[in-house]
KOLGU-4560 file (N, C-alpha, C; in nm, 3 decimals, padded with zeros to 5 digits):
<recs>
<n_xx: -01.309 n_yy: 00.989 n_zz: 01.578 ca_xx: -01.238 ca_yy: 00.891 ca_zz: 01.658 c_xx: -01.136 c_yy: 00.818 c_zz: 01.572 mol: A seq: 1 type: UNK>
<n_xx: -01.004 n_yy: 00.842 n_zz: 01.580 ca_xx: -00.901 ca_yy: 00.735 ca_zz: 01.530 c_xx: -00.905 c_yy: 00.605 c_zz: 01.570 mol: A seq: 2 type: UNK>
<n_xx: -00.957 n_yy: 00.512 n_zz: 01.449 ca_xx: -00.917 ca_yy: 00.375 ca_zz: 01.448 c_xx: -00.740 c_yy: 00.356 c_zz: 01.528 mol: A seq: 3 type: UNK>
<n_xx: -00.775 n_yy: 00.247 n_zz: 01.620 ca_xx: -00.618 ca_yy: 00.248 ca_zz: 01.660 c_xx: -00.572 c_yy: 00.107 c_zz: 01.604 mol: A seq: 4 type: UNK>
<n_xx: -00.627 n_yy: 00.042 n_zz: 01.485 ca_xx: -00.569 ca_yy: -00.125 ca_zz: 01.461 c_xx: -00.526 c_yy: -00.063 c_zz: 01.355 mol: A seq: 5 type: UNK>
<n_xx: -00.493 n_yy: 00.035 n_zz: 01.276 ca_xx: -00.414 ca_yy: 00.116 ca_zz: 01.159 c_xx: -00.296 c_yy: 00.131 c_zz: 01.220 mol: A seq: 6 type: UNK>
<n_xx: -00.220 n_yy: 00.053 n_zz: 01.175 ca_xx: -00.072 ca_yy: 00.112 ca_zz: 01.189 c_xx: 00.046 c_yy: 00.102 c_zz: 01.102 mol: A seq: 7 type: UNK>
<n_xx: 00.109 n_yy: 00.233 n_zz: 01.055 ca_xx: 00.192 ca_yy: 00.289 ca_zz: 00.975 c_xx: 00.306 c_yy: 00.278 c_zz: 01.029 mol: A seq: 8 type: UNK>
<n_xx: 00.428 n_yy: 00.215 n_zz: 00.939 ca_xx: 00.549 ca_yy: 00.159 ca_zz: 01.004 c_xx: 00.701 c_yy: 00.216 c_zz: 00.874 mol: A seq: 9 type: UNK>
<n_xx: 00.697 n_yy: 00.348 n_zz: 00.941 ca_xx: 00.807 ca_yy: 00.414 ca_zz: 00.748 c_xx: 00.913 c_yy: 00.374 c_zz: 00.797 mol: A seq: 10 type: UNK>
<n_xx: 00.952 n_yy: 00.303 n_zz: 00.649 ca_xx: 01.138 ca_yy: 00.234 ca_zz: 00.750 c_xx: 01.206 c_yy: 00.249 c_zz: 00.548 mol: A seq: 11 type: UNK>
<n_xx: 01.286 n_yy: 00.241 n_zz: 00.578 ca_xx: 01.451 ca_yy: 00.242 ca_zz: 00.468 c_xx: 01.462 c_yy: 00.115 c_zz: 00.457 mol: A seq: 12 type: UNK>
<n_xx: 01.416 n_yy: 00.019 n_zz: 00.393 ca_xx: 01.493 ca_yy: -00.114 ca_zz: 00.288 c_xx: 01.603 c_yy: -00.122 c_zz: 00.220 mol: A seq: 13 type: UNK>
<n_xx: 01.618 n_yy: -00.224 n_zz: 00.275 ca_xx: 01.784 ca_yy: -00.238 ca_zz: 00.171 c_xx: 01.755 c_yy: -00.292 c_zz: 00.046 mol: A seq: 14 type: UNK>
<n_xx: 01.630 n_yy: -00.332 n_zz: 00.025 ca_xx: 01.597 ca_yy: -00.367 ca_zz: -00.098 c_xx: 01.549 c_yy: -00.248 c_zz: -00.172 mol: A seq: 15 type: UNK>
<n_xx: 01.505 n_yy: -00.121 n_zz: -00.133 ca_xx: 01.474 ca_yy: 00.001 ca_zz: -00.266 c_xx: 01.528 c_yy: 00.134 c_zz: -00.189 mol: A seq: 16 type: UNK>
<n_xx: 01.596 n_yy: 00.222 n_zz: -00.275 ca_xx: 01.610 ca_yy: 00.319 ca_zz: -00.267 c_xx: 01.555 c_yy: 00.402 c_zz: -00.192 mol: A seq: 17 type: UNK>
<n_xx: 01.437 n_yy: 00.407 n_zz: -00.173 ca_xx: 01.383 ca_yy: 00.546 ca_zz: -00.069 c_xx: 01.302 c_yy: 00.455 c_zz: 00.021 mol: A seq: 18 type: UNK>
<n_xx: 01.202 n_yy: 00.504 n_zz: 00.091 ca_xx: 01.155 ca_yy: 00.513 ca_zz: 00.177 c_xx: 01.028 c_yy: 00.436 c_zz: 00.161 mol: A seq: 19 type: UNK>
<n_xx: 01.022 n_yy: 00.311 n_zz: 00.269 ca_xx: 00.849 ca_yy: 00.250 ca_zz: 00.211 c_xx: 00.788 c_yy: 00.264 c_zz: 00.358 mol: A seq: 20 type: UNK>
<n_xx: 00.680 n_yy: 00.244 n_zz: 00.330 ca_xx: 00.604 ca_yy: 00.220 ca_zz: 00.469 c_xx: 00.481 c_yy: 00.072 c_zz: 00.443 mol: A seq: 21 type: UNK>
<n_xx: 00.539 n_yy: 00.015 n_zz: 00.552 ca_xx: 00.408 ca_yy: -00.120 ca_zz: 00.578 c_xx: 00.314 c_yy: -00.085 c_zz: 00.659 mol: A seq: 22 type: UNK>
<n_xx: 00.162 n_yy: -00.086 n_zz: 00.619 ca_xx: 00.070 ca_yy: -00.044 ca_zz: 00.684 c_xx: 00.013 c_yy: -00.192 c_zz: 00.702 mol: A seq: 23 type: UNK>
<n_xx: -00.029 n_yy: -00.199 n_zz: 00.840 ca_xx: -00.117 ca_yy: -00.298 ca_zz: 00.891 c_xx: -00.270 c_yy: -00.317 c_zz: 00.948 mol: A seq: 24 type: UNK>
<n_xx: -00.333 n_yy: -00.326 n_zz: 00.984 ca_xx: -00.450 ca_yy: -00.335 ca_zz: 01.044 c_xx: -00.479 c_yy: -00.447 c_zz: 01.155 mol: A seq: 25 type: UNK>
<n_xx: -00.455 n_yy: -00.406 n_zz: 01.256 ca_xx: -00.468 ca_yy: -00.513 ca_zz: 01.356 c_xx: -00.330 c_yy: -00.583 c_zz: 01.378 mol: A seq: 26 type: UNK>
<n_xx: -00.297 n_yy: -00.724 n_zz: 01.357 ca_xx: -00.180 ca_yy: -00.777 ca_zz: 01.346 c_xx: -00.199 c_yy: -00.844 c_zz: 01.180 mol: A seq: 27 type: UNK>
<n_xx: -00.224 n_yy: -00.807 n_zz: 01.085 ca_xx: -00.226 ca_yy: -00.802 ca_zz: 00.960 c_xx: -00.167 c_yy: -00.716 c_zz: 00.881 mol: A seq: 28 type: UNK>
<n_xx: -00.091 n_yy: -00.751 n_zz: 00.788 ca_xx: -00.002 ca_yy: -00.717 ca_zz: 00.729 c_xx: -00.052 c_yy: -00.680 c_zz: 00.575 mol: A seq: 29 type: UNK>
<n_xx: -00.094 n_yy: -00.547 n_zz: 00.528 ca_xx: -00.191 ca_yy: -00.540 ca_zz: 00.441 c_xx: -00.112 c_yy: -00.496 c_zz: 00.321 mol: A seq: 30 type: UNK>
<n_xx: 00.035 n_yy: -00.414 n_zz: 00.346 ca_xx: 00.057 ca_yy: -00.319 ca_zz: 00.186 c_xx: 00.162 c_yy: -00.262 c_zz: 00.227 mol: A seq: 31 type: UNK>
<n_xx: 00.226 n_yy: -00.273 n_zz: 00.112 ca_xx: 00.345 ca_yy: -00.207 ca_zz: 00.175 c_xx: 00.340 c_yy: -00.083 c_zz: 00.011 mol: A seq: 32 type: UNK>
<n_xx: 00.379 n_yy: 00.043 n_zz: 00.068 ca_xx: 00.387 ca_yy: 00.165 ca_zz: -00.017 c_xx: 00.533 c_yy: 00.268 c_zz: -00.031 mol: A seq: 33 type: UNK>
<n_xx: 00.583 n_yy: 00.235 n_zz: -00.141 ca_xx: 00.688 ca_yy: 00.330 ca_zz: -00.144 c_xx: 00.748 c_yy: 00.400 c_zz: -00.236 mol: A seq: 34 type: UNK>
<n_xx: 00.798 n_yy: 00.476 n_zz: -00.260 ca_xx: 00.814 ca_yy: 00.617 ca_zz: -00.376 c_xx: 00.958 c_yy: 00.572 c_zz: -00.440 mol: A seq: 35 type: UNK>
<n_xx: 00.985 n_yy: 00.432 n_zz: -00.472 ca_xx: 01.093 ca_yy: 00.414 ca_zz: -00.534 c_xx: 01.144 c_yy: 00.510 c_zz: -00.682 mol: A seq: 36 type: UNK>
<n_xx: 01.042 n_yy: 00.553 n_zz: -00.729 ca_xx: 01.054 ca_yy: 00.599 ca_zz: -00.856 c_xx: 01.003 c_yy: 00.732 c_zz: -00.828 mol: A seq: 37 type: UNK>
<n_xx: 01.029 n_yy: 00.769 n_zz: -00.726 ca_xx: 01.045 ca_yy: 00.929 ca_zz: -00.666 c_xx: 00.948 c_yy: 00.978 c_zz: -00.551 mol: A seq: 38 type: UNK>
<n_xx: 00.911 n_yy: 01.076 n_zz: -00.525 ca_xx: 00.851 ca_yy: 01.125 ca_zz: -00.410 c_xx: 00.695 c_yy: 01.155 c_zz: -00.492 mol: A seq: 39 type: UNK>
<n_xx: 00.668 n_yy: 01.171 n_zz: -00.589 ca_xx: 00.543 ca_yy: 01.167 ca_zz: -00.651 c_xx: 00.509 c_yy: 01.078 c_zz: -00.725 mol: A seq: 40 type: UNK>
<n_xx: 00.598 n_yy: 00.965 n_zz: -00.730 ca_xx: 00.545 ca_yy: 00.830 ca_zz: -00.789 c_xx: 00.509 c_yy: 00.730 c_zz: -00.705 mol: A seq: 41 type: UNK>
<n_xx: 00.422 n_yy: 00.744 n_zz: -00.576 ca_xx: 00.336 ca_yy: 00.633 ca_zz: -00.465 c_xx: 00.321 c_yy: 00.528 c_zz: -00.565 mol: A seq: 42 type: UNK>
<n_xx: 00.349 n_yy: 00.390 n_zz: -00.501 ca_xx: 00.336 ca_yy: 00.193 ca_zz: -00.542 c_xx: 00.315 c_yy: 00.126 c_zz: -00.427 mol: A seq: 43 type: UNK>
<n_xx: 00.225 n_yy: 00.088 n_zz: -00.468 ca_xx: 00.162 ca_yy: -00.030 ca_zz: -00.381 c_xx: 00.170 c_yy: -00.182 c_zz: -00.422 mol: A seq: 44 type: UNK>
<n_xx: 00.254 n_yy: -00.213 n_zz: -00.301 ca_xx: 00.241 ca_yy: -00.395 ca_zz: -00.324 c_xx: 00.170 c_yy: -00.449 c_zz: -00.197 mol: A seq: 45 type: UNK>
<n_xx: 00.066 n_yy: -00.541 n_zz: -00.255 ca_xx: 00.036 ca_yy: -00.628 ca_zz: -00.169 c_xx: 00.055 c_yy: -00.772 c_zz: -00.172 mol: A seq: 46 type: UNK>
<n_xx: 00.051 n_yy: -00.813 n_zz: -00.022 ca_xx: 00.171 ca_yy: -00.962 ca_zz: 00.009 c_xx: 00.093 c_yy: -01.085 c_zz: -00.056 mol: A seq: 47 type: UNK>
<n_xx: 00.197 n_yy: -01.198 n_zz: -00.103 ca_xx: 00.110 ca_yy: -01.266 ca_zz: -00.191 c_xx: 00.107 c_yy: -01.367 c_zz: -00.081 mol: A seq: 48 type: UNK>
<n_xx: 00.021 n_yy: -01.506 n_zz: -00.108 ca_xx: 00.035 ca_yy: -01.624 ca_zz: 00.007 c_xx: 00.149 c_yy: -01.678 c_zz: 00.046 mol: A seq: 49 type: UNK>
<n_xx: 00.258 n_yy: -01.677 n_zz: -00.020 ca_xx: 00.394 ca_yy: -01.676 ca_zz: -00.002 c_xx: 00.496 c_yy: -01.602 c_zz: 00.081 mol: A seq: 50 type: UNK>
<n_xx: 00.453 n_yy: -01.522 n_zz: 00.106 ca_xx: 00.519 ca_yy: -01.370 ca_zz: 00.211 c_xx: 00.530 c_yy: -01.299 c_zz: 00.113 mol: A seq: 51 type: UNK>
<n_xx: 00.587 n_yy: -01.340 n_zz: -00.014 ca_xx: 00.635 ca_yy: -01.222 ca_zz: -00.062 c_xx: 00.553 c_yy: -01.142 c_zz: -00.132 mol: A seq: 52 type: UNK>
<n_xx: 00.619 n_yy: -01.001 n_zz: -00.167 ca_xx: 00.482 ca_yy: -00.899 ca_zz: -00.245 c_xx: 00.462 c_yy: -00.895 c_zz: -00.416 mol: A seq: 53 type: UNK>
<n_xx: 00.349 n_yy: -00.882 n_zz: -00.428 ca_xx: 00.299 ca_yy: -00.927 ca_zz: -00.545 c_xx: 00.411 c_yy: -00.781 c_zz: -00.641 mol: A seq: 54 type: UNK>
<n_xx: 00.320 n_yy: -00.811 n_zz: -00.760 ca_xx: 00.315 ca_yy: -00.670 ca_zz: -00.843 c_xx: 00.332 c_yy: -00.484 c_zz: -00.783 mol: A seq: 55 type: UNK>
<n_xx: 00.369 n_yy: -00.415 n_zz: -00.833 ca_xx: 00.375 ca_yy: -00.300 ca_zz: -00.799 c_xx: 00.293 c_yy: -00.215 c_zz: -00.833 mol: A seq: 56 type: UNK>
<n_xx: 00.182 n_yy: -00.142 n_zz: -00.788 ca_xx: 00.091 ca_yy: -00.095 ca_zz: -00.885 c_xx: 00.072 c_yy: 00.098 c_zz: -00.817 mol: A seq: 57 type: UNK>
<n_xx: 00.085 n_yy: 00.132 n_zz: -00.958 ca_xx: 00.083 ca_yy: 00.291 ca_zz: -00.909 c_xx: -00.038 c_yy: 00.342 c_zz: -00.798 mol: A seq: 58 type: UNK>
<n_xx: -00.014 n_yy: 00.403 n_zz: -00.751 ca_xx: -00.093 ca_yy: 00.398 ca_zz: -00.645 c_xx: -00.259 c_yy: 00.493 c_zz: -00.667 mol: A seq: 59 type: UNK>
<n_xx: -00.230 n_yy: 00.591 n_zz: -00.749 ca_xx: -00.301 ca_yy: 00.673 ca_zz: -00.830 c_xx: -00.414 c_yy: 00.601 c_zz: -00.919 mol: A seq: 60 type: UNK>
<n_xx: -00.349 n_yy: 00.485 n_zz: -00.962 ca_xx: -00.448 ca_yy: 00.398 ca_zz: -01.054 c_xx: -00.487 c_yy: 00.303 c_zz: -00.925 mol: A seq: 61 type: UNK>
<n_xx: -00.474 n_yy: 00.257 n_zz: -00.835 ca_xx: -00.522 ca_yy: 00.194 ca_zz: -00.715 c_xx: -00.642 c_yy: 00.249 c_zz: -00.704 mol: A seq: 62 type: UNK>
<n_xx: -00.615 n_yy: 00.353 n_zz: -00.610 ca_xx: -00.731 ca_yy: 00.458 ca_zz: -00.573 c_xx: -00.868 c_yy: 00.485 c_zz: -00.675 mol: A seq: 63 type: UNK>
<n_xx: -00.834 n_yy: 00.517 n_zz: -00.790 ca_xx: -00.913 ca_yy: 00.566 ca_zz: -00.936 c_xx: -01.023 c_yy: 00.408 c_zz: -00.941 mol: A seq: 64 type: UNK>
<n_xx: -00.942 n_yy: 00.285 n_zz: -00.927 ca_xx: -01.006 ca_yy: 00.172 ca_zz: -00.938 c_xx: -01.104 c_yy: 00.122 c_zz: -00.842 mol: A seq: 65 type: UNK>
<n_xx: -01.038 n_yy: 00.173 n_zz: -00.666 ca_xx: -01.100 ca_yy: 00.122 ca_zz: -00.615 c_xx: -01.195 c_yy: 00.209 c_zz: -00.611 mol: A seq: 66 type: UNK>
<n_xx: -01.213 n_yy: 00.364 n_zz: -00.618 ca_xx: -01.307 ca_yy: 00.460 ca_zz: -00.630 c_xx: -01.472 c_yy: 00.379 c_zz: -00.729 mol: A seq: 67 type: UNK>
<n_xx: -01.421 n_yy: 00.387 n_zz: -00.846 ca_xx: -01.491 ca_yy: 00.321 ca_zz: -00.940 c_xx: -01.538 c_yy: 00.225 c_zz: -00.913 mol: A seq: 68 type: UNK>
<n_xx: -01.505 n_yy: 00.086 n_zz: -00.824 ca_xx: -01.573 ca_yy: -00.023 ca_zz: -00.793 c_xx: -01.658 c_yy: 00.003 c_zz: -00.640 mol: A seq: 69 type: UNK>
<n_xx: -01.621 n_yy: 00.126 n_zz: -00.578 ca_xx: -01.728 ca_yy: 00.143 ca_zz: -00.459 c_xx: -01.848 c_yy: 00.221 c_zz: -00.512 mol: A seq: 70 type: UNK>
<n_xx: -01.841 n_yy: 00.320 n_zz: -00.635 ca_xx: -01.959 ca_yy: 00.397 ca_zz: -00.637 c_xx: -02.004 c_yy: 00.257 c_zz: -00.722 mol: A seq: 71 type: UNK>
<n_xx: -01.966 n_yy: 00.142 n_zz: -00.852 ca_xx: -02.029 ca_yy: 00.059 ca_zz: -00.893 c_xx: -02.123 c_yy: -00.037 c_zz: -00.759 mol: A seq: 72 type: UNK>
<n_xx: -02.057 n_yy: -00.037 n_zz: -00.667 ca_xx: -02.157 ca_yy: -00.106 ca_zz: -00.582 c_xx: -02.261 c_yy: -00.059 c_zz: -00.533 mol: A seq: 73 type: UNK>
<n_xx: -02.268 n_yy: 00.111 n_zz: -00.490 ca_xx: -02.341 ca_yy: 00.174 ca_zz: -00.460 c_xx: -02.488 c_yy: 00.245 c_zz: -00.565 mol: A seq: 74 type: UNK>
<n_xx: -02.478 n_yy: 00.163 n_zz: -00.658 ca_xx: -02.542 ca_yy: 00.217 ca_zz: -00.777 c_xx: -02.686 c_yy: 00.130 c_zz: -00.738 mol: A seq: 75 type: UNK>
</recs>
């Protein structure tokens, strides 16, 4: 069954070069992901209390981290 409060929004910024997409959940505004530094370099920013988005973090080391802190909980 597809969750339907996931929603993927790919749009062209005038602020970076290629292509990002803001993913939301519900009416929440969770991450925005985009391949500024090419089509195999995925970055993830998430929004700080300010609107604006934090740090840029490879997306590869995202995943690897959050991987690592779900099996640490599951231990």
């Amino acid at each position: 069954m597809i969750d339907e409060m996931w929603k993927t929004l790919v749009l062209s910024d005038v602020d970076y070069e290629h292509l990002v997409a803001e993913i939301s959940y519900g009416d929440q505004f969770l991450l925005l992901l985009d391949r500024e530094q090419g089509r195999d370099s995925l970055c993830i920013a998430f929004p700080k209390q300010d609107g604006k988005l934090g740090a840029r973090i490879p997306l590869s080391e995202f995943i690897e981290k959050l991987q690592a802190s779900a099996n640490d909980l599951c231990r």
